[in-house]
C-alpha positions in Angstrom: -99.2 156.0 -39.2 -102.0 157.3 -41.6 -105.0 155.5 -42.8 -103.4 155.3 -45.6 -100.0 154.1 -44.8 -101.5 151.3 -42.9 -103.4 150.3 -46.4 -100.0 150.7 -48.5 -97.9 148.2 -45.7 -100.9 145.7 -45.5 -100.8 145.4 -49.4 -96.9 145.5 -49.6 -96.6 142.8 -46.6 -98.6 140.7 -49.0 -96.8 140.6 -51.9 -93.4 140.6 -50.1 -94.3 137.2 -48.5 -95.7 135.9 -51.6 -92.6 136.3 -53.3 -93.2 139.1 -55.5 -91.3 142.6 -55.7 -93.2 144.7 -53.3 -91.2 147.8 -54.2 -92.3 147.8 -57.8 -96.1 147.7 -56.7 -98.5 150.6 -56.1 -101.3 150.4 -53.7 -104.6 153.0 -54.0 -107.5 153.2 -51.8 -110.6 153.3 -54.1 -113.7 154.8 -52.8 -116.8 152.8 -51.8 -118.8 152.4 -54.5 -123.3 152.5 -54.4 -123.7 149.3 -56.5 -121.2 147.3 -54.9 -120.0 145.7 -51.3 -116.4 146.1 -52.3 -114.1 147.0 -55.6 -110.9 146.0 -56.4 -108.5 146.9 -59.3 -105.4 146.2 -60.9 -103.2 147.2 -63.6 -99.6 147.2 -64.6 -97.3 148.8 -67.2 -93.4 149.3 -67.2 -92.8 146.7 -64.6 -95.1 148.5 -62.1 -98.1 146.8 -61.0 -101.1 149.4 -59.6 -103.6 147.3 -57.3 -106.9 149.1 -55.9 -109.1 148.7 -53.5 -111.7 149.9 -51.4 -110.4 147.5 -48.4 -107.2 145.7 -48.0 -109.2 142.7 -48.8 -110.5 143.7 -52.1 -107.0 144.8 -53.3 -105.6 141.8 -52.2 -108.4 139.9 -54.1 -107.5 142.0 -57.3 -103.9 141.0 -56.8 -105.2 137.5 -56.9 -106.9 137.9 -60.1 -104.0 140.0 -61.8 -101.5 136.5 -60.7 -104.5 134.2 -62.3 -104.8 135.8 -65.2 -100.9 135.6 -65.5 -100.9 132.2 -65.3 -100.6 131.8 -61.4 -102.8 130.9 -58.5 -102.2 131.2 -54.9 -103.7 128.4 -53.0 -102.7 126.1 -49.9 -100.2 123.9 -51.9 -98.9 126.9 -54.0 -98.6 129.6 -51.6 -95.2 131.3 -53.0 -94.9 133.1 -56.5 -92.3 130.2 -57.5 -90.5 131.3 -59.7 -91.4 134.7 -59.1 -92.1 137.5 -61.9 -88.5 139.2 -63.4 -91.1 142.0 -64.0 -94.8 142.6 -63.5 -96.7 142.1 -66.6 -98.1 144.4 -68.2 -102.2 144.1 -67.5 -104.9 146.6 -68.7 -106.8 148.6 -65.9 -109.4 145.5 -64.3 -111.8 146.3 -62.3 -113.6 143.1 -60.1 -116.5 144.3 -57.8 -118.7 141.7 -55.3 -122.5 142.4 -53.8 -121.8 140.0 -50.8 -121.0 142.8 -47.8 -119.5 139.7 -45.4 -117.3 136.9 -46.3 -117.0 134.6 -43.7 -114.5 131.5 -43.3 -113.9 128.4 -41.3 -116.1 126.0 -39.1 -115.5 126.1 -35.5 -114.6 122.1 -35.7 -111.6 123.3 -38.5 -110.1 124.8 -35.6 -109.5 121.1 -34.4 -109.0 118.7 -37.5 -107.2 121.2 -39.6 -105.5 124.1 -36.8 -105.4 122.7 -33.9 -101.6 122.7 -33.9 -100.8 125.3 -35.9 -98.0 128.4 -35.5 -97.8 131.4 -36.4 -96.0 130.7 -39.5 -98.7 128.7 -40.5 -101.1 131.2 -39.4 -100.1 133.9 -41.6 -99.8 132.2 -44.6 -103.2 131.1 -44.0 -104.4 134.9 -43.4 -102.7 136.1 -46.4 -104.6 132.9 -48.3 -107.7 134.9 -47.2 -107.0 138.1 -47.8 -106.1 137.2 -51.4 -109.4 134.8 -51.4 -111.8 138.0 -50.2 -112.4 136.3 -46.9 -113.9 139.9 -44.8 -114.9 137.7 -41.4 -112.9 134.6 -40.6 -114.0 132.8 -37.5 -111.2 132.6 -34.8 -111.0 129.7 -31.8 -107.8 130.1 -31.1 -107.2 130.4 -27.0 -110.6 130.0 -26.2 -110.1 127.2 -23.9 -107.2 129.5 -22.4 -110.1 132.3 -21.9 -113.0 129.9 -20.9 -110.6 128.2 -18.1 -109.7 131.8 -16.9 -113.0 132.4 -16.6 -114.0 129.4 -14.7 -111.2 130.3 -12.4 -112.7 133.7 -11.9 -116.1 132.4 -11.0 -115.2 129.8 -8.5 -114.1 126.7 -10.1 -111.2 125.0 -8.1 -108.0 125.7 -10.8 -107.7 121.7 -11.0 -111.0 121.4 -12.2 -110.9 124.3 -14.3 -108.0 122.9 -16.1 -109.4 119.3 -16.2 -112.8 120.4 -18.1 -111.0 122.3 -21.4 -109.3 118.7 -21.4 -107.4 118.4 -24.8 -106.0 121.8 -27.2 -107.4 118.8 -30.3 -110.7 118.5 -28.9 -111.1 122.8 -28.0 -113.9 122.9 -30.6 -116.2 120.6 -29.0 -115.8 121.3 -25.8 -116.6 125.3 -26.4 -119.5 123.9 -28.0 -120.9 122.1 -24.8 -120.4 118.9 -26.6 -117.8 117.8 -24.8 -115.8 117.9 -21.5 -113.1 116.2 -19.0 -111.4 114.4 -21.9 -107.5 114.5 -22.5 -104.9 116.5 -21.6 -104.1 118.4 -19.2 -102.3 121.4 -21.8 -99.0 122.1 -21.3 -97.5 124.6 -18.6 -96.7 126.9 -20.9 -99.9 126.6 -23.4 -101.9 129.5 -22.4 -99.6 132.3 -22.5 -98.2 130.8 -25.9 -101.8 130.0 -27.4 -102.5 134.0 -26.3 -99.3 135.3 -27.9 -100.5 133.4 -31.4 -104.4 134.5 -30.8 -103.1 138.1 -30.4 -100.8 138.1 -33.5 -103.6 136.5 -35.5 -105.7 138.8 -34.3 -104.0 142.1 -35.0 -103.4 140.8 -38.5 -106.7 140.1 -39.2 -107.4 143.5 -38.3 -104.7 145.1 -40.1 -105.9 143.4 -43.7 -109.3 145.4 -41.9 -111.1 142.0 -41.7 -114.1 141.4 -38.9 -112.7 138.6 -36.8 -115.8 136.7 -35.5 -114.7 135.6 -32.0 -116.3 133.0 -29.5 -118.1 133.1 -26.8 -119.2 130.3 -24.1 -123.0 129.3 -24.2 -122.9 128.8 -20.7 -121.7 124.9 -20.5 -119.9 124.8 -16.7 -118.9 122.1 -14.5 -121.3 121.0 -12.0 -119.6 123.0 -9.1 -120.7 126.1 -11.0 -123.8 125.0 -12.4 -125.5 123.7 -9.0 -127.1 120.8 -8.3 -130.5 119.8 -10.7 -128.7 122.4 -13.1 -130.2 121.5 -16.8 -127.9 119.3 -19.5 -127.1 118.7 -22.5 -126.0 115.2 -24.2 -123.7 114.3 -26.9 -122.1 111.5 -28.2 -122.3 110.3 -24.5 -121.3 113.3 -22.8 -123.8 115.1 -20.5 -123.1 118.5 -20.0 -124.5 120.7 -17.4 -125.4 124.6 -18.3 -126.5 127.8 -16.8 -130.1 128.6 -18.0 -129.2 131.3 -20.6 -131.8 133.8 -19.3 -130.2 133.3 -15.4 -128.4 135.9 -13.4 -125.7 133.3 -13.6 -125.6 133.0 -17.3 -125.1 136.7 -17.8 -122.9 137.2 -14.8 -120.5 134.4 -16.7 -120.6 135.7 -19.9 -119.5 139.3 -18.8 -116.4 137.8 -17.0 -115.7 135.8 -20.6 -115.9 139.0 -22.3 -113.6 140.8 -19.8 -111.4 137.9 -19.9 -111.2 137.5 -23.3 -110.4 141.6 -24.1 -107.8 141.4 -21.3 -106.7 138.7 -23.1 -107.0 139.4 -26.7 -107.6 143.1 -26.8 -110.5 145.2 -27.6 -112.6 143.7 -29.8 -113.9 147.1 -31.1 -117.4 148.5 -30.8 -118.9 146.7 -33.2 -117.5 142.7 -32.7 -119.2 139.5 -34.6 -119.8 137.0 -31.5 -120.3 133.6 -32.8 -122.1 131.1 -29.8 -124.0 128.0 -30.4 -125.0 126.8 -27.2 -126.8 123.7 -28.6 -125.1 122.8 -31.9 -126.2 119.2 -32.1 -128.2 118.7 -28.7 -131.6 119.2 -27.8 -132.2 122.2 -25.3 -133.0 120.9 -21.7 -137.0 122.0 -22.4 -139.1 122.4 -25.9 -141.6 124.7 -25.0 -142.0 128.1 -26.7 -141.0 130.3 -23.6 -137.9 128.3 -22.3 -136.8 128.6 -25.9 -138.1 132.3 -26.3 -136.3 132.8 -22.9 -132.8 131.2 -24.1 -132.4 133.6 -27.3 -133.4 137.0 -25.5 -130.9 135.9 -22.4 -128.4 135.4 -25.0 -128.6 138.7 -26.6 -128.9 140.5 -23.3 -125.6 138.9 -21.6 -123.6 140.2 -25.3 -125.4 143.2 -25.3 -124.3 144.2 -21.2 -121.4 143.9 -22.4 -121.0 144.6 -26.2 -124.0 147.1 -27.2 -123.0 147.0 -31.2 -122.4 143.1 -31.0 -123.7 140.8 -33.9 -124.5 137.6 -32.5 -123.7 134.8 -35.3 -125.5 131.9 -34.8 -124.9 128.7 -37.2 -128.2 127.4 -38.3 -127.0 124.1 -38.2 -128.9 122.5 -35.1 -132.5 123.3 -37.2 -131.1 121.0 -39.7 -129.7 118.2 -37.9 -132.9 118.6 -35.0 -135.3 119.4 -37.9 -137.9 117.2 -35.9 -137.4 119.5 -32.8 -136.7 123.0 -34.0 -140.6 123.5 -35.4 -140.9 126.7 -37.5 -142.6 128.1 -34.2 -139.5 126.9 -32.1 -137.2 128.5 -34.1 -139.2 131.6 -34.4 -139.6 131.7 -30.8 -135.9 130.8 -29.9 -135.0 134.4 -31.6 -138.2 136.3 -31.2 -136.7 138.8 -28.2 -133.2 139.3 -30.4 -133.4 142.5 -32.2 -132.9 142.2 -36.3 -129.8 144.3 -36.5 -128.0 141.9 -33.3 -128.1 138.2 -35.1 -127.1 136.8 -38.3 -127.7 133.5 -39.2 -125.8 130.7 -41.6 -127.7 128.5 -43.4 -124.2 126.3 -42.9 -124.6 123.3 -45.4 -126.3 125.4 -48.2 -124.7 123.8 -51.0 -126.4 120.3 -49.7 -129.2 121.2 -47.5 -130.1 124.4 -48.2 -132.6 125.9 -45.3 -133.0 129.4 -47.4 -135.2 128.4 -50.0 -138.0 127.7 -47.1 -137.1 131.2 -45.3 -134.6 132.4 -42.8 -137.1 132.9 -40.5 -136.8 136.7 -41.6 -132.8 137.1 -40.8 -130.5 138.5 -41.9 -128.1 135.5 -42.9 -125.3 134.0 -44.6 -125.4 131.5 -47.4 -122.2 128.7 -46.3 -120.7 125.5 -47.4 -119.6 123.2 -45.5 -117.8 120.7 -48.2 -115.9 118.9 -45.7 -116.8 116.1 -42.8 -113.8 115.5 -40.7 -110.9 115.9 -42.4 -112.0 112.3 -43.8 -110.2 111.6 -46.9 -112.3 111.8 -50.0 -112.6 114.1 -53.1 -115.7 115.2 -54.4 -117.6 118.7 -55.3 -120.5 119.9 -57.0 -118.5 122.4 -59.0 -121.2 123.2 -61.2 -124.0 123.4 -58.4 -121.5 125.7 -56.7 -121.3 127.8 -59.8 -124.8 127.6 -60.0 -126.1 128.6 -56.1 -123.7 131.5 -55.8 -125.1 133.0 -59.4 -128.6 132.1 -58.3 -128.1 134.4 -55.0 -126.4 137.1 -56.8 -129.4 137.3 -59.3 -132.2 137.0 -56.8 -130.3 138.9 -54.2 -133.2 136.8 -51.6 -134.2 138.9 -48.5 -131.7 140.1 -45.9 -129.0 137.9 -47.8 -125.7 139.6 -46.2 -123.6 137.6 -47.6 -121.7 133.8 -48.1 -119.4 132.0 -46.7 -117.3 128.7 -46.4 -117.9 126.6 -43.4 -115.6 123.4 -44.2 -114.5 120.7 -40.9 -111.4 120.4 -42.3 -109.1 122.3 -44.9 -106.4 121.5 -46.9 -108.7 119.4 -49.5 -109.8 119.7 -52.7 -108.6 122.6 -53.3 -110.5 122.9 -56.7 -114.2 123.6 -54.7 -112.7 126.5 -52.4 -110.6 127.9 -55.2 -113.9 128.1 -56.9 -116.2 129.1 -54.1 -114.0 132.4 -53.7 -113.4 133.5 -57.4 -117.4 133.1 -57.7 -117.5 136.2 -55.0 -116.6 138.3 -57.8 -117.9 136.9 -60.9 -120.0 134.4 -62.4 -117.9 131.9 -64.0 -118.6 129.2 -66.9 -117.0 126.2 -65.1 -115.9 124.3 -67.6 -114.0 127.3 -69.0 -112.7 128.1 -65.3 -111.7 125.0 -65.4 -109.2 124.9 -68.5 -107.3 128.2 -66.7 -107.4 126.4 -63.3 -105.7 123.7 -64.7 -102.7 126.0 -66.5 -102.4 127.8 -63.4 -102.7 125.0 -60.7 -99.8 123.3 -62.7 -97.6 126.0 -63.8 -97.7 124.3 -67.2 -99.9 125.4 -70.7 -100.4 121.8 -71.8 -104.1 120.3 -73.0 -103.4 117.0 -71.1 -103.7 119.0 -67.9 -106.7 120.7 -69.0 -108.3 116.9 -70.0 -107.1 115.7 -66.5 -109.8 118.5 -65.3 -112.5 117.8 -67.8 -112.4 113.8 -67.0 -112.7 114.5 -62.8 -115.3 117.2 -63.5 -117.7 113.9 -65.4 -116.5 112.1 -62.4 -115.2 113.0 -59.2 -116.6 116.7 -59.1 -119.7 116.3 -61.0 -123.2 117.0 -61.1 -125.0 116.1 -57.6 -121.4 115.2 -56.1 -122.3 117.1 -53.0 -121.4 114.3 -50.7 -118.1 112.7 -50.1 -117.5 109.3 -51.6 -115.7 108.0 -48.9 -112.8 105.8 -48.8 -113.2 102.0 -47.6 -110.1 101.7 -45.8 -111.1 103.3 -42.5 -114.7 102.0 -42.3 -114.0 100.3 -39.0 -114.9 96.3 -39.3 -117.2 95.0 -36.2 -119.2 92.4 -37.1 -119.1 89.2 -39.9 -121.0 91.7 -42.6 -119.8 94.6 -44.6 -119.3 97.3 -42.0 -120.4 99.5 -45.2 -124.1 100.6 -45.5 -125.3 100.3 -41.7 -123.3 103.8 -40.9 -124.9 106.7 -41.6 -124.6 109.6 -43.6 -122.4 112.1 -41.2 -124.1 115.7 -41.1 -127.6 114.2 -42.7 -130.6 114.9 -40.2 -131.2 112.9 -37.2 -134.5 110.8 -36.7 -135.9 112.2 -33.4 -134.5 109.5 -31.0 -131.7 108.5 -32.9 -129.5 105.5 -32.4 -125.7 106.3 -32.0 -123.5 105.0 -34.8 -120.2 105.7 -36.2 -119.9 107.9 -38.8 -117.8 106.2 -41.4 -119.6 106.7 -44.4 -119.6 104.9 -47.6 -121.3 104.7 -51.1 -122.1 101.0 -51.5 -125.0 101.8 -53.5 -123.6 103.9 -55.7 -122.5 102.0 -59.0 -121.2 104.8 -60.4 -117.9 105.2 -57.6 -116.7 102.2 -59.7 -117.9 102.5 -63.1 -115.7 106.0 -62.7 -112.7 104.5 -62.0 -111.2 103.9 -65.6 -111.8 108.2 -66.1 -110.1 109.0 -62.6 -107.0 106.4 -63.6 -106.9 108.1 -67.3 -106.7 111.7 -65.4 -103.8 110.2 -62.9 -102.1 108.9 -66.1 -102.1 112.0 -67.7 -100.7 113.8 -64.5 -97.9 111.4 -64.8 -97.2 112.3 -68.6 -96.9 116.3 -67.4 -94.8 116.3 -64.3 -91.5 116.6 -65.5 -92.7 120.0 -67.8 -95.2 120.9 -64.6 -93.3 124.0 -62.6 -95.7 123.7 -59.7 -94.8 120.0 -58.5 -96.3 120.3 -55.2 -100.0 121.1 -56.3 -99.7 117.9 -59.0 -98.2 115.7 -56.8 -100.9 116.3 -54.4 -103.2 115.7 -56.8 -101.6 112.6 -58.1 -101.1 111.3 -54.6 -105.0 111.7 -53.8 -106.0 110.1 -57.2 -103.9 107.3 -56.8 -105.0 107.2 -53.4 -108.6 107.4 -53.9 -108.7 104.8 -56.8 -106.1 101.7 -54.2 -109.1 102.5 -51.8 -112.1 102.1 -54.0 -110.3 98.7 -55.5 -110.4 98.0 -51.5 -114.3 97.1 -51.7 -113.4 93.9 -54.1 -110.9 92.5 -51.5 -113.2 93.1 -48.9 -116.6 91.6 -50.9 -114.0 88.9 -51.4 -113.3 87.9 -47.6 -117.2 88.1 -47.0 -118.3 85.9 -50.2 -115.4 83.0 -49.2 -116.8 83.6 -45.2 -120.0 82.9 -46.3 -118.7 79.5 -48.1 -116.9 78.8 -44.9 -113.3 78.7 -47.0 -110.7 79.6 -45.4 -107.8 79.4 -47.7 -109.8 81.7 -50.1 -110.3 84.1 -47.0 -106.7 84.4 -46.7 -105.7 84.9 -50.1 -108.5 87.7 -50.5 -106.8 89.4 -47.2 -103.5 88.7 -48.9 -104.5 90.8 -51.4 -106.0 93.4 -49.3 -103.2 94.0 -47.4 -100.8 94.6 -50.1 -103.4 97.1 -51.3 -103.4 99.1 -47.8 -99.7 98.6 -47.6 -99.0 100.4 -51.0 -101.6 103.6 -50.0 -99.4 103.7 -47.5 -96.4 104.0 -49.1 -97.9 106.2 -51.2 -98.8 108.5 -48.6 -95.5 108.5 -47.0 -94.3 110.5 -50.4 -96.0 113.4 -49.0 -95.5 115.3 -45.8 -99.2 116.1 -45.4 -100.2 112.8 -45.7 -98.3 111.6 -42.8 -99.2 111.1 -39.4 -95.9 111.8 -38.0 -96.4 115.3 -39.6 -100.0 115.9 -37.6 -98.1 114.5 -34.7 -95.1 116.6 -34.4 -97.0 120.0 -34.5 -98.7 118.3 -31.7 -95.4 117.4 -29.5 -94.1 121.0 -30.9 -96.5 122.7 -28.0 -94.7 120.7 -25.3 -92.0 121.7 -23.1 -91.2 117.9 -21.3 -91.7 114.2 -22.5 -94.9 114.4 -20.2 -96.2 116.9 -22.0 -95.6 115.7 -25.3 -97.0 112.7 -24.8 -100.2 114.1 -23.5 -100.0 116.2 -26.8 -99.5 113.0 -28.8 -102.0 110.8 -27.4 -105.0 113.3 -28.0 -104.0 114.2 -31.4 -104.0 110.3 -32.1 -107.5 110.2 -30.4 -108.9 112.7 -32.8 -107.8 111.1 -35.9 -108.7 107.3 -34.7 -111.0 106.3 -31.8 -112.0 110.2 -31.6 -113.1 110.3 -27.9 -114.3 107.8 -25.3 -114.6 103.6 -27.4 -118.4 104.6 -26.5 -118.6 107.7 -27.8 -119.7 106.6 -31.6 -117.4 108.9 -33.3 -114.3 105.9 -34.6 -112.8 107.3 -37.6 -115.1 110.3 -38.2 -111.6 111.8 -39.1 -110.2 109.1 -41.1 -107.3 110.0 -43.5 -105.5 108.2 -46.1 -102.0 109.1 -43.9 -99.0 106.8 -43.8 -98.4 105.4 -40.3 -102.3 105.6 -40.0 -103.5 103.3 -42.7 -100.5 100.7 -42.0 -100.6 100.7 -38.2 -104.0 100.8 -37.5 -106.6 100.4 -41.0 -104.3 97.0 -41.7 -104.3 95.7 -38.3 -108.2 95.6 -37.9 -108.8 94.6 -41.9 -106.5 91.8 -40.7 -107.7 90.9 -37.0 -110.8 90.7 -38.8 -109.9 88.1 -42.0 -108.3 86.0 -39.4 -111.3 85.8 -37.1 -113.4 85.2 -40.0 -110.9 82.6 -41.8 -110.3 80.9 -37.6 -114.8 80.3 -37.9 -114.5 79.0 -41.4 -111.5 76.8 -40.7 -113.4 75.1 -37.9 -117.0 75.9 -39.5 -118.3 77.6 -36.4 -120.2 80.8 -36.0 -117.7 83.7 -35.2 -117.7 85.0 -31.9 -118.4 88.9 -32.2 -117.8 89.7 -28.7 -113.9 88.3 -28.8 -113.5 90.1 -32.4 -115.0 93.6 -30.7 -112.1 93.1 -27.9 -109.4 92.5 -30.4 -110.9 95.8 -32.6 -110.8 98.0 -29.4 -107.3 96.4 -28.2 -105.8 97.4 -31.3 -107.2 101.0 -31.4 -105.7 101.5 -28.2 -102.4 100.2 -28.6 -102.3 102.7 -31.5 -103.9 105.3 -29.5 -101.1 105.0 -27.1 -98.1 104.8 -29.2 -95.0 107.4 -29.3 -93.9 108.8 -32.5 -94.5 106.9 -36.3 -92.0 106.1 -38.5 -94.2 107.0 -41.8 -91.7 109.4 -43.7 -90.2 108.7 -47.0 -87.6 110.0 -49.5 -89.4 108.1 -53.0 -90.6 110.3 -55.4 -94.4 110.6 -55.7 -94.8 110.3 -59.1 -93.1 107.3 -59.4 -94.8 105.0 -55.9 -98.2 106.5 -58.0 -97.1 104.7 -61.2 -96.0 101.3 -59.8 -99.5 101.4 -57.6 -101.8 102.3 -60.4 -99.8 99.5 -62.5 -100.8 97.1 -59.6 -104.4 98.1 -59.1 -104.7 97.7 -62.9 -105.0 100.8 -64.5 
């Protein structure tokens, strides 16, 4: 097969499984152009629609732009053509064109709170989401933990051991990052040729659509039998991890096995891969000074290189955020002073919060990235005109070895309004209000202005100025003492303090009036959802919506409940304790019901992909229980990490939020009743006893057949809007 014919079937595979008439379209290859990273085109007349492209990705993109100005939008809730075109429309010839040369996607940590379960079904819809979104280098985890314990194997750790240290297919992420190790599992028997099968499809898709996939590579974190004795480590969250000096004999021996292992595996990555490894993400390196650190980036580069002489290394930028106290200017410059310009390129990861550009990239060649998303954690929120703004900014002042952006999101699958954004502002500058008035139209499926006014009143609100940070939901801020377990958590991803003291990272915006005086706009905008759903032809994408609106504004209302239980504990009454958790609990009981509307806003949903991977009721339940872990207690009750992943899921909020909102009213009302001082150390044991009972539990029974639309009325009739 020619060049060329590959071009014409990556194009025609696209629209086929979007739902369109793949024989009535035309697919060109368009030269590259001087004043541009990549073109695209489309056109159609007489039912024929003519897409261009000087990639399979820019093509793809045009065909995106040719369905939005048509009224449609592909995006994770709308990811068919429904109903699909009688003919293509006739468009004039359109040409869209981008200055960023890379377009990178996905966090390493999505690969456990949004993919950790996923098929290849899932997969490819999600690859044919990025082709049509411009996506050119999309970071892929998948069987890494297959490849690192094949590795291990190879180098001399016992097979038991090998196996124990990946631990659990949920917690992959962490543990390739040296965060983590030894915790869940063991995989299934049949995981790793199954995980390699899906890594190897994924894989040769990517590269069909001619996409760079950025692969991953071990920073040297090894069990103790490999590492030797008095063998540096790293801690987080609890765990201490040893590693192989990065400029050792070992360290390079290691990585060459990994990089055999993982082209046996996988296939040849090409001459020229994109080899993503963060040996110290969010931990200090074993020693500050200048030459360890010097040392550690040119033993990096040197293991890649032995192996891969074209390799890129990408390294996130995060840790010189999050350690800003450690990682000096003259740390950082020293950490990468022995890797050649052309072999590294660094993201400045949380760029549209913390941006590290505007002080210099220490004179790299790097990606601007957003991050967005914490966890998976449930809230909505987005600086939609910031965004606008950066990415103009950047394309304006084109700054100095600026490659290209990125999106670097924890999680997926969430407000899809900031993403859908992010990657139309790769090929144009956009007004936002007026993007938003088509976004509306095309989210919808429906030309109607109270879906345009439902965007204008959650762009003044929810997605407004500054709204860079999540406003977080109250329900799963975990209660542990007899104050508000709000405001004492910090911020999650905000820089540490030097010796920092471990905390969870529920986060919450008590001191923030304006999460409340917005409520009245966000209820209006779930109001007028209500009023277009029977006219709406895209009822998924505005159920959603009108599920997470709903959603957001029973969880808010939470905080009054809650201020309740604390201001009658404080008075010593208990009667007025209990009717305040009376109150609470119906609150928590109809999110969940809500939630249950929705299949991707139930637990049972998060943990059937899990059991789907298992071949026995052993294996399922070791499947279960660790993709519980993630999404409650996270890791080890000491690790600090409760409900970094909290989600407004049914099965979730009712059998583990209400429980502890409850244990906790009752301990409270139990002091009040006999006016004693509550005893915190009983309360802890009852928290922990209840996370582990749910920790432990097979199956949920979360799902229900009630239309959204009409749980969201009752409960925004009940919370009073």
């Amino acid at each position: 097969m020619t060049e060329h014919d590959e071009f014409v079937e990556a194009i025609g595979g696209i629209v086929e499984r979007l739902g369109g008439d793949a024989t009535r379209v035309r697919a060109v290859r368009l030269e590259p152009s001087d004043d541009a990273a990549a073109c695209g085109t489309y056109a159609a007349a007489d039912g024929v629609l003519t897409l261009g492209g000087t990639d399979v990705v820019a093509a793809a993109s045009a065909l995106a732009r040719y369905l939005q100005v048509n009224g449609r939008r592909i995006t994770w809730e709308t990811p068919l053509l429904q109903p699909a075109f009688e003919a293509w429309p006739d468009a004039a010839h359109t040409a869209i064109r981008t200055p960023f040369t890379v377009r990178y996607y996905l966090n390493v940590v999505t690969h456990g709170y949004s993919t950790a379960y996923w098929d290849w079904q899932r997969w490819e819809r999600e690859l044919d989401w990025m082709a049509l979104h411009g996506i050119t280098h999309p970071l892929i985890l998948t069987a890494y933990e297959v490849v690192l314990e094949e590795t291990l194997r190879r180098s001399g750790v016992p097979a038991v051991q090998a196996r124990a240290w990946v631990g659990s297919a949920a917690h992959t992420p962490w543990m390739s990052m040296g965060g983590m190790h030894d915790f869940g599992g063991p995989l299934p028997a049949h995981w790793a040729q199954r995980r390699v099968d899906l890594a190897r499809r994924i894989l040769g898709r990517a590269r069909e659509f001619g996409m760079t996939p950025v692969l991953p590579l071990t920073g040297g974190h090894v069990p103790a039998s490999l590492a030797g004795d008095g063998a540096p480590q790293i801690e987080w969250q609890g765990w201490r991890t040893p590693m192989l000096e990065p400029s050792s004999v070992a360290y390079a021996d290691l990585v060459r096995t990994f990089l055999e292992v993982q082209r046996e595996y996988l296939g040849d990555p090409g001459p020229h891969p994109v080899i993503a490894v963060d040996p110290y993400i969010e931990s200090l390196p074993p020693r500050g000074d200048e030459e360890a650190l010097a040392a550690a980036g040119r033993g990096i580069h040197r293991a890649i290189a032995a192996v891969h002489p074209g390799a890129t290394w990408l390294l996130q930028g995060w840790p010189f955020h999050y350690h800003r106290d450690f990682w000096t200017p003259q740390r950082v410059s020293a950490y990468l002073s022995d890797v050649p310009h052309e072999r590294l390129l660094l993201i400045d990861l949380w760029g549209e919060h913390a941006p590290m550009w505007r002080e210099g990239m220490h004179g790299r060649r790097w990606l601007w990235s957003a991050i967005h998303n914490f966890g998976g954690r449930f809230a909505l929120f987005g600086d939609l005109e910031g965004l606008a703004a950066d990415v103009a900014e950047l394309r304006a002042l084109r700054p100095e070895r600026l490659e290209g952006i990125g999106l670097a999101p924890e999680a997926i699958e969430n407000n899809t309004v900031f993403y859908e954004l992010a990657t139309d502002l790769v090929w144009d500058t956009v007004d936002p209000a007026e993007w938003l008035d088509s976004f509306a139209v095309q989210r919808y499926g429906v030309s109607d202005e109270r879906a345009r006014q439902v965007w204008r009143l959650l762009a003044a609100t929810l997605y407004g100025p500054g709204r860079t940070r999540s406003i977080p939901s109250p329900v799963f801020a975990r209660p542990w003492s007899a104050t508000a377990p709000f405001a004492a958590q910090r911020l999650a991803g905000e820089a540490l303090p030097t010796e920092p003291a471990r905390m969870s990272a529920n986060i919450d915006a008590e001191n923030d009036p304006t999460v409340q005086e917005d409520l009245p706009r966000i209820a209006r905008a779930a109001r007028l959802l209500l009023e277009v759903t029977d006219a709406a032809a895209h009822t998924a994408a505005l159920e959603r919506d009108l599920v997470d609106l709903t959603g957001h504004l029973i969880a808010q209302r939470t905080r009054e409940h809650i201020r309740g239980i604390l201001e009658a504990s404080g008075r010593h009454d208990a009667p007025a304790i209990g009717a305040h958790a009376a109150r609470l609990r119906a609150a928590l009981l109809d999110l969940d019901a809500l939630a249950a509307t929705c299949p991707e806003s139930r637990v049972s949903t998060w943990i059937d992909a899990a059991r789907a991977w298992a071949d026995d009721a052993t294996e399922a339940a070791a499947m279960e229980h660790d993709a519980r872990s993630l999404v409650s207690v996270w890791g080890h009750q000491t690790s600090g990490l409760h409900d970094y992943s909290g989600r407004h899921w049914s099965g979730l909020v009712r059998d583990l939020y209400l429980p502890r909102w409850e244990a906790w009213a009752q301990w409270l009302a139990q002091a009040a009743e006999h006016q004693t001082e509550p005893d915190v150390a009983v309360f802890r044991d009852r928290i922990v006893a209840i996370e582990e009972k749910w920790r432990a539990a097979v199956g949920s029974d979360d799902r229900s057949d009630a239309s959204p639309s009409v749980v969201a009325a009752a409960a925004l009739d009940r919370v009073g809007y």
